[in-house]
N, C-alpha and C positions, 0 to 999 in steps of 0.2 A: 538707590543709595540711601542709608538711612545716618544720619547723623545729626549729636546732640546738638545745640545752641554752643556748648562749651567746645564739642571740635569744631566746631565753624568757624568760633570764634579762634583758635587756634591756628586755623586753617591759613587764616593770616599772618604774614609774617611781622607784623604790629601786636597780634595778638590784641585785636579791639576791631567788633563789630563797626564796619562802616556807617555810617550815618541812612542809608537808606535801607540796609537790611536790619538795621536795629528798627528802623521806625517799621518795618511790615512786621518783624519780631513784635513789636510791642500791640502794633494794634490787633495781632490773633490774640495778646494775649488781654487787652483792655475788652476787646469784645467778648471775652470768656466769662471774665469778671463781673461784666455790667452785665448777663446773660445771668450768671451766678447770684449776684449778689441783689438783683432790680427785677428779676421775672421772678429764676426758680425760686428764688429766697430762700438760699439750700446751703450756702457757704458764710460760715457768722453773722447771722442776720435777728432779725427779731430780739427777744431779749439781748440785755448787754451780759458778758459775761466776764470772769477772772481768772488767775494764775498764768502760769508761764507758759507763751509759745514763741513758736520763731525763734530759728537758729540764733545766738547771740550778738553779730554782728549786725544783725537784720530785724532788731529789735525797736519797735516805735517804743516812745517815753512813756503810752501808760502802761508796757509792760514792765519796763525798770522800775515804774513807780506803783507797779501792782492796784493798779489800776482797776474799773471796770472796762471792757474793750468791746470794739463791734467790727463791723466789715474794714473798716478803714483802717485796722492795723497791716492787710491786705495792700492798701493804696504803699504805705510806709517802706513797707517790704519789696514794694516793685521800683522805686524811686532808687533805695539803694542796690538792687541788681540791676536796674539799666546801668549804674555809675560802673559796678563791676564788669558790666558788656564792651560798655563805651570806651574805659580808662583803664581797662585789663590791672585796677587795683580795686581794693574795697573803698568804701566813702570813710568810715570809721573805724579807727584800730581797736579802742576800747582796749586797751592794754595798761596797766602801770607802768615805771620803768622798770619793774623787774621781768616784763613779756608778760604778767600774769593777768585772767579778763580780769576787767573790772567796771561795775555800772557806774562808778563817778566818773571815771577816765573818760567811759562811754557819753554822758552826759556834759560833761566840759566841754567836748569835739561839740555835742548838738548847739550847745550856747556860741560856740564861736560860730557855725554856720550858719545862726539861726535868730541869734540875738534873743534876748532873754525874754523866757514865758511871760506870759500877762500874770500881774502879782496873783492874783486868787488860784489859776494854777499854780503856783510856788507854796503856795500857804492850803493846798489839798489835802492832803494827808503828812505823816509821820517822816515818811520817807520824806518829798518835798523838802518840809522843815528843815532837813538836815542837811541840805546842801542848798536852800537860798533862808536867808534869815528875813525878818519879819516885813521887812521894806522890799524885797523881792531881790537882793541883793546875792552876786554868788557867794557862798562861803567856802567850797570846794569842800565839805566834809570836816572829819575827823581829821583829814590828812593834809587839809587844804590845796588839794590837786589845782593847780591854777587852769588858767581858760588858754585853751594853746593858742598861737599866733598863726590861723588857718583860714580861709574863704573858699567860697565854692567859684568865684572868680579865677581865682589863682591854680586850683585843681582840675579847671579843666584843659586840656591839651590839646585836643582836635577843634576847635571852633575857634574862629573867630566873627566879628563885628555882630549884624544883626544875630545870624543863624545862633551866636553865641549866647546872646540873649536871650532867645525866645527858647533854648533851651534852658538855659539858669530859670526863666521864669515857670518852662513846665516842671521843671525838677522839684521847683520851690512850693511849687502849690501842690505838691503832694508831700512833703517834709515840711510839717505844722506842727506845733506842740499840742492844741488841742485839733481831737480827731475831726469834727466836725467844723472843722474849718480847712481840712483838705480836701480837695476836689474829688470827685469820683468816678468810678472807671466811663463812665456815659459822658462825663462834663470833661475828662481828659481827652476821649476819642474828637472831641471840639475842638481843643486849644488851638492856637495858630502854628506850634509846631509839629504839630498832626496834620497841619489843611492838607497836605499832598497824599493821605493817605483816606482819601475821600473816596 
């Protein structure tokens, strides 16, 4: 029987990966990555590079902020599909109120989860500028998009006490403003809410 990640995950009538076939789900896929990204050095590696990748919702900040980027936009991207395995919704709507995307919307949702970049990422480039002002403050734009009233405490639904935690805490160390300060797929296969999948 051959079937995707997406029917399995359907397969339940939750429609959300249980906690232990997400965690063997993730670690084929953390082992791919540290395989990929730490031996072959065949998947964004060596030079940093630019412009747009990664479906929109699935966008780390230095691609909204056109950035230069490396392996770790990689890490970004898998932080928010486990959320969409786990909690059968996305982590980030990025939408306006009119439904339509948008990277300040998208970036408001990161500040509420994330609490505000360290000033000298705020003050990076052009873009940056324009939606935190010189004190590393948000300004929400031209449109003044405010910071919505959101936690990644409050969005998860399946977990409680420790088990809850030490997921919020793997989640978090790969959902970092700067890249090099999230974890990587070798240092993830570590974490304490991996140890059962030793």
């Amino acid at each position: 029987m051959h079937m995707t990640i997406r029917q399995l995950q359907y397969y339940n009538p939750a429609h959300k990966l249980d906690v232990p076939l997400l965690k063997f789900t993730l670690a084929n896929v953390l082992k791919a990555l540290s395989f990929l990204h730490d031996e072959a050095k065949v998947v964004h590696t060596g030079d940093s590079h630019s412009g747009f990748i990664q479906p929109e919702l699935y966008r780390a900040p230095e691609i909204i902020f056109q950035m230069e980027w490396d392996s770790k936009v990689d890490i970004w991207s898998l932080a928010t599909l486990v959320w969409d395995l786990f909690e059968d919704e996305h982590l980030f709507d990025a939408r306006d109120t009119e439904g339509n995307p948008s990277g300040t919307h998208h970036v408001s949702e990161m500040v509420a989860y994330l609490g505000m970049p360290p000033l000298e990422y705020t003050q990076s480039n052009d873009i940056t500028k324009i939606l935190f002002d010189k004190q590393g403050h948000w300004t929400g734009g031209s449109k003044s998009v405010p910071i919505p009233k959101i936690s990644l405490e409050e969005r998860v639904s399946a977990l409680e006490g420790e088990e809850k935690e030490l997921f919020l805490d793997f989640i978090r160390s790969m959902l970092r403003w700067r890249p090099e300060d999230r974890k990587s797929a070798t240092e993830l296969l570590k974490h304490p809410w991996m140890a059962d999948m030793k």
